[in-house]
Short mmCIF file of the C-alpha atoms (twelve columns), coordinates in Angstrom:
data_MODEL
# 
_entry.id   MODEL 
# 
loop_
_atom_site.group_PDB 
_atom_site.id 
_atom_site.type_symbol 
_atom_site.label_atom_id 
_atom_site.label_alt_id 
_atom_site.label_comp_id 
_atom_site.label_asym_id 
_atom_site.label_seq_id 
_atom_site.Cartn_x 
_atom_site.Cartn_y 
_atom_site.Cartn_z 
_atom_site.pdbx_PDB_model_num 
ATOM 1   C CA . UNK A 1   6.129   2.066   7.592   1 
ATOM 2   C CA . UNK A 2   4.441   0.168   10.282  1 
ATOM 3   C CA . UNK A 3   1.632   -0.778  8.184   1 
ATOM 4   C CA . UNK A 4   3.941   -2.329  5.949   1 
ATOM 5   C CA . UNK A 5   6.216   -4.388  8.644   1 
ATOM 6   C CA . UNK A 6   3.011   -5.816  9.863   1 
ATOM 7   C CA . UNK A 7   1.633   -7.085  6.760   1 
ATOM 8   C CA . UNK A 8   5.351   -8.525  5.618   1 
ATOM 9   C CA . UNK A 9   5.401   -10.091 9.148   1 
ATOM 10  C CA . UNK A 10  2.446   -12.129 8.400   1 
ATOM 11  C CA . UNK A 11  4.692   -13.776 5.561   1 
ATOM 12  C CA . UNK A 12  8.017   -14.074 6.749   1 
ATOM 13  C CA . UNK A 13  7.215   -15.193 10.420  1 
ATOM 14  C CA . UNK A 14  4.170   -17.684 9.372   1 
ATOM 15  C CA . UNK A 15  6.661   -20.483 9.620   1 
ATOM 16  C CA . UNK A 16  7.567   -19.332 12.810  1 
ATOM 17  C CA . UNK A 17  4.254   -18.619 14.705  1 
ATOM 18  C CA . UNK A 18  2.435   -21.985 15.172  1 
ATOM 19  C CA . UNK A 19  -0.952  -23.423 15.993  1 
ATOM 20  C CA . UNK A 20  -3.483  -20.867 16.709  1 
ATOM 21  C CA . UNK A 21  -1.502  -17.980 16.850  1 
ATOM 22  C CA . UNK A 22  -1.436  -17.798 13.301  1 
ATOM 23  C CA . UNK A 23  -5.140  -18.025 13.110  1 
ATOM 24  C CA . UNK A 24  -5.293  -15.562 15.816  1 
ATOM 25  C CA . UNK A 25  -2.754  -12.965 14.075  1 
ATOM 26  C CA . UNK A 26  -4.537  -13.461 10.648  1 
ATOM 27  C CA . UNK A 27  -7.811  -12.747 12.195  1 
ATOM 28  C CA . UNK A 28  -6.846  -9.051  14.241  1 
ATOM 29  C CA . UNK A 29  -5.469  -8.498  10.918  1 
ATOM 30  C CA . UNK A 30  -8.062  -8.881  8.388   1 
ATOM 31  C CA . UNK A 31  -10.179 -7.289  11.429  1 
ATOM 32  C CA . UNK A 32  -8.228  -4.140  11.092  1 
ATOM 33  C CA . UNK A 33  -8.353  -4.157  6.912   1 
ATOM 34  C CA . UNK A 34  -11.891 -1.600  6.884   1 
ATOM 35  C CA . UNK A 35  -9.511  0.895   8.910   1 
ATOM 36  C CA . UNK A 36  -6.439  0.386   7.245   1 
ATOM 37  C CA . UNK A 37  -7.227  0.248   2.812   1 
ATOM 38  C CA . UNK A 38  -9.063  3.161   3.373   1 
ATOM 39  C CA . UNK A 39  -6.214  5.397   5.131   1 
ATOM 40  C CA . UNK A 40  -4.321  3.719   2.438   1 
ATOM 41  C CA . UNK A 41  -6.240  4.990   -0.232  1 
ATOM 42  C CA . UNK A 42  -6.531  8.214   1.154   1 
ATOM 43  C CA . UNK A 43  -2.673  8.847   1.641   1 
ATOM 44  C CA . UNK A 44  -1.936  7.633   -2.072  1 
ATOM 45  C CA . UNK A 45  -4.487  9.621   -3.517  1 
ATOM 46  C CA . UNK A 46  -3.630  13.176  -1.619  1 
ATOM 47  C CA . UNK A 47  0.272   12.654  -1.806  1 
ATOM 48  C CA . UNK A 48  -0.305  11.975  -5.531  1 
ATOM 49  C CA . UNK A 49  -2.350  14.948  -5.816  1 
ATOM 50  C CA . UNK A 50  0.567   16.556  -3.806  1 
ATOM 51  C CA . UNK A 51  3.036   15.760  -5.644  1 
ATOM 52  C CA . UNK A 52  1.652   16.269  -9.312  1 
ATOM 53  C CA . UNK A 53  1.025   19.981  -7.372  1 
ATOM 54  C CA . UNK A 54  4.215   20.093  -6.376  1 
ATOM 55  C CA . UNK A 55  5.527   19.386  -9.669  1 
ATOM 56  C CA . UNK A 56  4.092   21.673  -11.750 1 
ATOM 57  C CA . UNK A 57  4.620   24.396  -9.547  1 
ATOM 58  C CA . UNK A 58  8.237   24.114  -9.725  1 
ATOM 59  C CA . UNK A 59  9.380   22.688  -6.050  1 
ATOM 60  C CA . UNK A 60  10.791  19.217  -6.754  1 
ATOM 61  C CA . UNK A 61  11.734  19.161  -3.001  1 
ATOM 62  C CA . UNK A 62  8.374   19.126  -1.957  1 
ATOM 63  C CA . UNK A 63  7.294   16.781  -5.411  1 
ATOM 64  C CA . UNK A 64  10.164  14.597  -4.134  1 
ATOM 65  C CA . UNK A 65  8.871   14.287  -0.597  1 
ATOM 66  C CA . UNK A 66  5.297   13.401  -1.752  1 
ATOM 67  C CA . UNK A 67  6.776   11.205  -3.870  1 
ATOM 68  C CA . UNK A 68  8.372   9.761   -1.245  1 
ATOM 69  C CA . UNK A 69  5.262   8.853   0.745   1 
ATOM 70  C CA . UNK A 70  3.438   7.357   -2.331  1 
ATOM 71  C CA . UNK A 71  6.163   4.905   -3.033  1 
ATOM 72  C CA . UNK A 72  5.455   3.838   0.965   1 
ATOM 73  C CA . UNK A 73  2.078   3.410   0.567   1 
ATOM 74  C CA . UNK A 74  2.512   1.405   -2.581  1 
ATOM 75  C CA . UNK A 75  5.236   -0.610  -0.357  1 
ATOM 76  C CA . UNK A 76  2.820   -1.597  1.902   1 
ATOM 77  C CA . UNK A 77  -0.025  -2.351  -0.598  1 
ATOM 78  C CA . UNK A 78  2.774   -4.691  -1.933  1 
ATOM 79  C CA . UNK A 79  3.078   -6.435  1.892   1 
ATOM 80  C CA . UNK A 80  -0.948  -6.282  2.180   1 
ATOM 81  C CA . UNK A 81  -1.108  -8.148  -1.322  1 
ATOM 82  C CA . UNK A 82  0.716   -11.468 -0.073  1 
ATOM 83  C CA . UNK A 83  -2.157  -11.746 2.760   1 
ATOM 84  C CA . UNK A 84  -5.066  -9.572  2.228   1 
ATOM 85  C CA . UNK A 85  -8.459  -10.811 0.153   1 
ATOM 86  C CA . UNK A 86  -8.255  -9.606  -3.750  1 
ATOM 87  C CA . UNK A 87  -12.033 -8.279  -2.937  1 
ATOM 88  C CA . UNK A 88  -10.721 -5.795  -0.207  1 
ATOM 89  C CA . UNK A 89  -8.166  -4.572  -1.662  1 
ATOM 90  C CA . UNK A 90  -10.258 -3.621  -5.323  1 
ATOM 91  C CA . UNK A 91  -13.561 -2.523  -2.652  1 
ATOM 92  C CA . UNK A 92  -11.484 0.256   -1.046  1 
ATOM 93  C CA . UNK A 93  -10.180 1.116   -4.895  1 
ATOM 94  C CA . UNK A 94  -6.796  0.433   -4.551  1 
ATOM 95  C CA . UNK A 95  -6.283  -1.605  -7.574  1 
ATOM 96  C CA . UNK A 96  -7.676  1.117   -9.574  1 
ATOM 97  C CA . UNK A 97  -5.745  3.213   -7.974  1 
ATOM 98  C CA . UNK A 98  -2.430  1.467   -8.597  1 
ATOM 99  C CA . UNK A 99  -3.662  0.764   -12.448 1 
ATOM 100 C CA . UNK A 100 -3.712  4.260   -13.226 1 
ATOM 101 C CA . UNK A 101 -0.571  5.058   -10.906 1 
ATOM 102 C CA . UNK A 102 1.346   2.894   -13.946 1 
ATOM 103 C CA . UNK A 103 0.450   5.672   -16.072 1 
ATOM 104 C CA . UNK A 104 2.743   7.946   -14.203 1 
ATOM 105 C CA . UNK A 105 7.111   7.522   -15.443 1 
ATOM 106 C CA . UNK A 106 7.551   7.864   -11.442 1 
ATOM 107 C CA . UNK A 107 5.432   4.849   -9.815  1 
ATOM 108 C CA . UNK A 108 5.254   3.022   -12.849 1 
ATOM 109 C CA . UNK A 109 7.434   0.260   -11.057 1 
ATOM 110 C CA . UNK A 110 5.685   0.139   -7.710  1 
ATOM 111 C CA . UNK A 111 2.300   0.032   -9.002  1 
ATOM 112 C CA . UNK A 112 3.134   -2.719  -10.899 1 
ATOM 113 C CA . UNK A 113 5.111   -4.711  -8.256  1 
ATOM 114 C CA . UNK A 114 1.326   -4.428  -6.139  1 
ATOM 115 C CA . UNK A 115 -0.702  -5.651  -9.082  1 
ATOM 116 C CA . UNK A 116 1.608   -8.344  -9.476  1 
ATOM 117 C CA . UNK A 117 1.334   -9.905  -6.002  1 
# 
């Protein structure tokens, strides 16, 4: 969840950080992107994993909660996607990622409000 306030702060307080503090903010961010697309990645791709598991072994409590953290992840994506280069984001695989997620009923929408940004 913090990941994602971050990135949607970048947007939504841009008119109210001036000057160089922008610049400044922009910069520490896209600094931090080689840390942050991968964990990204990684979370979206083991809670998927998780909750296909999950699933098909008959606990939709635990599908549901792993559910639950992919729809986050996509959230954030969605926040990252306003700021963050089109190059990063398809190096670290996460518009792959997200294309095949809109082959699943459950992130169909979410995956498809990333790729949209």
């Amino acid at each position: 969840m913090v990941l994602r306030w971050l990135a949607e702060d970048v947007t939504v307080l841009n008119e109210d950080i001036v000057g160089d503090r922008m610049q400044i903010l922009l910069k520490g961010l896209l600094a931090r992107l080689p840390q942050v697309l991968p964990f990204l990645y990684s979370m979206l791709e083991a809670h998927f994993g998780a909750a296909v598991g999950a699933a098909n072994a008959g606990s939709p409590a635990v599908a549901r909660a792993h559910a639950n953290t992919v729809e986050a992840v996509l959230a954030a994506l969605h926040a990252h996607a306003d700021w963050a280069p089109v190059h990063m984001l398809h190096q670290y695989g996460l518009i792959d990622a997200s294309m095949f997620l809109v082959t699943s009923n459950d992130f169909r929408l979410h995956a498809i409000g990333f790729l949209r940004q």
